[in-house]
VODO-83548 format. One record per residue (C-alpha): residue in one letter; z, y, x. Coordinates in steps of 0.1 Angstrom, whole numbers, plus 5000, padded with zeros to 4 digits. Each point is the difference from the previous one (the first is absolute). Layout:
AZYX;...
***
This chain:
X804987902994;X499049764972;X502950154976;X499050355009;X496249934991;X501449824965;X502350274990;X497150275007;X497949754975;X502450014974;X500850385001;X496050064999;X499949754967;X502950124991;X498650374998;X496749974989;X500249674974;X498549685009;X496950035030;X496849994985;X499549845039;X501949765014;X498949925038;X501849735023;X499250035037;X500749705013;X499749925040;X502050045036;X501850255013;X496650245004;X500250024962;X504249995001;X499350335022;X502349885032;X501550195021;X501950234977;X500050254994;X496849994989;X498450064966;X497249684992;X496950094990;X500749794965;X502850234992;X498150325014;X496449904973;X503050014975;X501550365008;X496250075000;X500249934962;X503050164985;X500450014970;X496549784991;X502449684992;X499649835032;X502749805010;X499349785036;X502749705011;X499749975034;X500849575002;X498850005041;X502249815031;X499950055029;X498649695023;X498249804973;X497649895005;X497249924968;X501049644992;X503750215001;X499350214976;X498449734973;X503249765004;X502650235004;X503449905006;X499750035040;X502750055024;X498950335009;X499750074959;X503149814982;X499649974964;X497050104998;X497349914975;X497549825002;X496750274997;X498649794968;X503549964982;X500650435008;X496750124986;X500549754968;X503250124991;X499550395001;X497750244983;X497850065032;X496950194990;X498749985035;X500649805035;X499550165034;X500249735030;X499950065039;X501149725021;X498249825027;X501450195033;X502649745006;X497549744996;X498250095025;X502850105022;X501649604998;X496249845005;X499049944964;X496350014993;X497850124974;X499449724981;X504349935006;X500250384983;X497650054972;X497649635000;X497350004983;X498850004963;X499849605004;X503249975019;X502050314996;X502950125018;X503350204991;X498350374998;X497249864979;X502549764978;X502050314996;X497250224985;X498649704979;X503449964985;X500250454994;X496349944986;X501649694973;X502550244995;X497550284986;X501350215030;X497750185020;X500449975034;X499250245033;X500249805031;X500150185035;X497949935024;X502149885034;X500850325023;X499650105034;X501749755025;X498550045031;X502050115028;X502749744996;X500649705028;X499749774976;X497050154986;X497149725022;X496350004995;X500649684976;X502650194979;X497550314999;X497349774987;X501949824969;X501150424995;X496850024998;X498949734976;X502950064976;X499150364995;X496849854994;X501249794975;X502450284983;X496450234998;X498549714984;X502249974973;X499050344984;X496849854998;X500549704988;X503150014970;X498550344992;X501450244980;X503649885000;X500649985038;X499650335019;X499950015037;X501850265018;X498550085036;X503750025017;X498049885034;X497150264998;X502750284990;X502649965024;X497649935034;X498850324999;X502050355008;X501150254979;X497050175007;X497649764980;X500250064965;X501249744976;X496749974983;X498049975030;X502749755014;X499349774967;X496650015004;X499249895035;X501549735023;X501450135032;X500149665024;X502049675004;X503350025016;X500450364998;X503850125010;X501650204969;X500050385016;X503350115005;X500050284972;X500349714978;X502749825018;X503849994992;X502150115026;X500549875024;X495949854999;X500149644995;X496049954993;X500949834967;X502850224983;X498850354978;X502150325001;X499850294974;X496650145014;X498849664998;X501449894964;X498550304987;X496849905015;X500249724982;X500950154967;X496450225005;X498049685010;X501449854962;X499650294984;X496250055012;X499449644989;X498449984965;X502249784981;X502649965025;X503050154981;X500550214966;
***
């Protein structure tokens, strides 16, 4: 899939001259866009824009989990970077990151996941290093998990707190971190619309409706209903995307 997504990059430069934008989505495989075939939302905002010179490199694994994704060069991802040493050696113009499902899913906490401004963890060393950079960076807020065996009271509450966290770092690193509400968005059905979805919290623990779902449902996994729900929530986020 990777050298599908780069070749599709390179015919879009190719075509229109250098992209004015330049967006890396980095992440798991809910930003890779498993199970094929399946179009992720990061590669759907892009077909959004043709011809605006927006190019998007999708750089998400499948099974990392945040700490993963800022050292690279795990088994499940061989060779690859390091998230510091990729966004310093290509013209990014923008970083998009979603992880924190696996996390969760092997035990980790919040403070394990994204720390604190004292003591930060891999999410938030990863947006510090975007923000020294000059990147901008839109983080995702952790979605819907419930309904998985795994998925305990004590992992609902950490869910809980590191959404918390994510929310709190629009406020706080302000305006060059934007915080997408992939929870709020993708907890509610189809018949909630994106803007109202944004806007109001529907509940802890809430299982991802089924509309969303790949197939077959796997309460974690989005399929092309649910990547394009996705795509909206970004796209009705000020500052989320060009």
């Amino acid at each position: 899939m990777r050298s599908l997504l780069i070749a599709a990059l390179l015919v879009a430069i190719s075509a229109h001259g250098a992209p004015v934008q330049f967006v890396a989505c980095v992440g798991d495989s809910i930003t890779e866009g498993v199970p094929a075939p399946n179009t992720p939302w990061c590669q759907l905002l892009q077909q959004r824009r043709a011809g605006q010179k927006v190019a998007v490199s999708n750089i998400a694994a499948g099974g990392l989990r945040c700490d993963e994704v800022e050292t690279g060069g795990v088994p499940l991802c061989v060779g690859c970077p390091s998230f510091a040493s990729y966004i310093a050696h290509r013209s990014y113009t923008r970083v998009m990151l979603m992880c924190g499902a696996n996390d969760l899913m092997q035990g980790r906490t919040a403070d394990q996941i994204i720390g604190t401004v004292g003591s930060p963890g891999p999410m938030r060393r990863m947006v510090s290093a975007a923000r020294a950079a000059g990147l901008p960076v839109t983080v995702m807020t952790v979605t819907p998990l419930g309904g998985n065996g795994w998925y305990t009271a004590g992992v609902q509450a950490q869910h809980v707190d590191l959404n918390n966290r994510i929310r709190a770092l629009a406020t706080t690193t302000a305006p060059s971190v934007t915080v997408v509400e992939a929870y709020n968005v993708l907890a509610t059905p189809s018949t909630t619309p994106v803007a109202t979805a944004i806007a109001n919290y529907p509940g802890d623990g809430i299982q991802m409706p089924s509309s969303w779902q790949a197939t077959p449902p796997d309460n974690l996994h989005l399929g092309p209903a649910g990547n394009v729900r996705m795509a909206d929530g970004i796209d009705a986020t000020p500052g989320a995307f060009p």
